[in-house]
N, C-alpha and C positions, 0 to 999 in steps of 0.2 A: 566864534569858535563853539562848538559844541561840548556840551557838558554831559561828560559821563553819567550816570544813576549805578546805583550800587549793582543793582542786580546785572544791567550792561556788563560791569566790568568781570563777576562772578561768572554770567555765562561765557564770557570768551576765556574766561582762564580753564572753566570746567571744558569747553572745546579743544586748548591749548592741551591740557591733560590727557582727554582721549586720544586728537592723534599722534601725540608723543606715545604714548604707550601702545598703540596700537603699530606703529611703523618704528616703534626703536629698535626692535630684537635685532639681535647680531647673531651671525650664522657661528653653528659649533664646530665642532671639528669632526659630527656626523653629516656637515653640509647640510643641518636642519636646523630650523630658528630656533634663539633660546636668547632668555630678559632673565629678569629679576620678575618680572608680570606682566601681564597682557589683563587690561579693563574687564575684554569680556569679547563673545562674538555677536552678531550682527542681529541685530531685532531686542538684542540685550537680553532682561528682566519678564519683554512681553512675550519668548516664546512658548507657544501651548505645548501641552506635551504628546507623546505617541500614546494613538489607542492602541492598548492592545488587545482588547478581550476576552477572549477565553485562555489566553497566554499569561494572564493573572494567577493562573492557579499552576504553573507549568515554572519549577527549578531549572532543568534540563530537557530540552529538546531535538532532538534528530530525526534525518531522515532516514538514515539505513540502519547505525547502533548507535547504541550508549555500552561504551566500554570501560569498566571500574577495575584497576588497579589499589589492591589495599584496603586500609581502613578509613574510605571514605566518607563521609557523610552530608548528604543531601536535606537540607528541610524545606522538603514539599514535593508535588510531584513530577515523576521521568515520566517522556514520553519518545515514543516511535513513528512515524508511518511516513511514508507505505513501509520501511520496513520492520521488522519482529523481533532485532534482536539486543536484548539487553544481558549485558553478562557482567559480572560480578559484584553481584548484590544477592545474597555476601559474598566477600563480609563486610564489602559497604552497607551503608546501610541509610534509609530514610522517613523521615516521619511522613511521607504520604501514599499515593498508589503510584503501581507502575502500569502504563498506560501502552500497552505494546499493539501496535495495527487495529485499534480498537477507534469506535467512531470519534471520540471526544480526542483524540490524539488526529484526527485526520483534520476537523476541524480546527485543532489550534495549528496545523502545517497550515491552513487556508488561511487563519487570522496572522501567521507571521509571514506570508506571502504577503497580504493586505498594509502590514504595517514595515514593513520594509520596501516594500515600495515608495510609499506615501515617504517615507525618511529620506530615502534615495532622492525623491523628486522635490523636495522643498528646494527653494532659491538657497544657492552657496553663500557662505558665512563667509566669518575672517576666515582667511589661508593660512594653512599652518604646513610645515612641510618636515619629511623629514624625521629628526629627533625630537619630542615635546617634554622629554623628563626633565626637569628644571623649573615648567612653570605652573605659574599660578594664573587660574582662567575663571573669569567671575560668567554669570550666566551668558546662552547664547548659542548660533549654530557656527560650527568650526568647518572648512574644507578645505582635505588634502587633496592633490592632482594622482597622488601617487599611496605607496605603501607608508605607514606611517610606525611610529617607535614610539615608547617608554624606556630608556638605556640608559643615561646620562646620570640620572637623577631623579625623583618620585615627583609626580605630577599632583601637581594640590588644587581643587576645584572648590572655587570657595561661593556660597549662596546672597554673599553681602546681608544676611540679617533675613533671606529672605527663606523660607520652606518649602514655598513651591518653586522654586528657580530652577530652570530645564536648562538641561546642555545638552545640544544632540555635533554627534562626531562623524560626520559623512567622508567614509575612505573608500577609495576605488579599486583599491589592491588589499593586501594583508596588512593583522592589526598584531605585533611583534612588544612581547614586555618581556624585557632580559631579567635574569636572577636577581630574587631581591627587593626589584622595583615597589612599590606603591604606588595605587591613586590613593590620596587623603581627599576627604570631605571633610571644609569647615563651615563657618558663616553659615549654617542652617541649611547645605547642600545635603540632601538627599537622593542614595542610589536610585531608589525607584523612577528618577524625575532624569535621571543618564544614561546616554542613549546611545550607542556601536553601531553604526551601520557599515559592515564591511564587506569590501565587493570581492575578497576570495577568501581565508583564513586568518585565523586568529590563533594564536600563540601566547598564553601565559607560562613565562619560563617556571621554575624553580623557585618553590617558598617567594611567591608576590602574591601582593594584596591589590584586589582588582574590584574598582565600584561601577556597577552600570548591567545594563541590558545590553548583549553582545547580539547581533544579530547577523549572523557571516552566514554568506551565501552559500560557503563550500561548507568546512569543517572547521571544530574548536578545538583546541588541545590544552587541556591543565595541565600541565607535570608538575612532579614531585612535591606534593605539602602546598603547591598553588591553593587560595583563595577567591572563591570570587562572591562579593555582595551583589547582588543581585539573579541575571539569567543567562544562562547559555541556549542559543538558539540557532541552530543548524537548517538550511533551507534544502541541502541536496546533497548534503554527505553525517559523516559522525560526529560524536562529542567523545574525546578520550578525557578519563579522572584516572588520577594519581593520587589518596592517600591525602585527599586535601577537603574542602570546606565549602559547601554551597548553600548560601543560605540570603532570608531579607533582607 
């Protein structure tokens, strides 16, 4: 008979644990998966993260406007192009430049074409589908088939201890967060290191707190006292602000 060694026994239960957590979710009543938690997505701990380059310095980005509702405020800078129009700033307002049809606004539409490609085309992660408010997602790449939600409940992304931990989110349709909602960052997860790639709009409802680099192909809409940590980035339409918070 074969005799176990300790470490034998620890890796098959650390196995046993992954794919229990990874195939336990049970469908909500948005007919999207939803646990108590999900381990993480597929490559885990080792996936790098998106370049972005010159989109390092860029809050908001579009291609036709950036349109400000209210007492917004932005830290860092707007950008256009090809199109020129930014309007309501004020009495938004922002601590950096506005960047209207201007070359360095042409180049970062070039560097978010570049990096949202590159997003798009990575190999598919765990599948998530659906509603995703309810869980907790330790690092990794996630893919939906379809449109994807925040509704349910606040989605928590947690770093496991770690600060460089990347989560990248590949949706093929629109990225939809109803009132309210939250993404939380624990365990040493960092905005900067969360990644949107969405294949048509994005939707942050009313008063949510939102972590990550949104990078939609059409258009992004914040409404009313919306948050977003990180960046708004538009490949072929607008970014609409409402009266809400964009910042690192």
């Amino acid at each position: 008979m074969r005799k176990y060694r300790g470490h034998d026994v620890l890796a098959a239960t650390m196995a046993f644990l992954l794919a229990f957590c990874l195939v336990g979710c049970c469908k909500d009543d948005d007919g999207g998966s939803n646990s108590l938690s999900v381990l993480g997505g597929l490559a885990g701990g080792n996936e790098p993260p998106v370049g972005l380059g010159s989109l390092i310095n860029f809050r908001v980005l579009a291609s036709s406007t950036v349109a400000n509702t209210g007492l917004t405020t932005v830290d860092g800078d707007i950008g256009v192009s090809p199109g020129s129009a930014v309007t309501g700033f004020p009495p938004g307002t922002l601590t950096g430049s506005t960047e209207a049809a201007t070359p360095p606004a042409a180049t970062a539409q070039s560097d978010l074409t570049t990096a949202y490609n590159y997003t798009a085309g990575r190999p598919p992660g765990t599948s998530v589908s659906g509603n995703i408010g309810g869980l907790t997602l330790a690092p990794g790449v996630f893919t939906s088939s379809s449109s994807l939600a925040i509704s349910s409940g606040d989605l928590t992304l947690t770093g496991l201890g770690d600060s460089t931990a990347v989560f990248i989110f590949q949706i093929p349709s629109s990225l939809t967060v109803t009132t309210g909602r939250r993404v939380i960052l624990t365990g040493g997860a960092q905005a900067s290191n969360v990644f949107w790639q969405v294949g048509s709009s994005a939707t942050l409802g009313t008063f949510t707190f939102f972590s990550g680099t949104i990078m939609a192909q059409a258009s992004i809409t914040l409404q009313t006292g919306a948050s977003l940590q990180g960046r708004a980035l538009a490949r072929t339409g607008g970014v609409t602000l409402d009266s809400g918070v964009v910042f690192p």
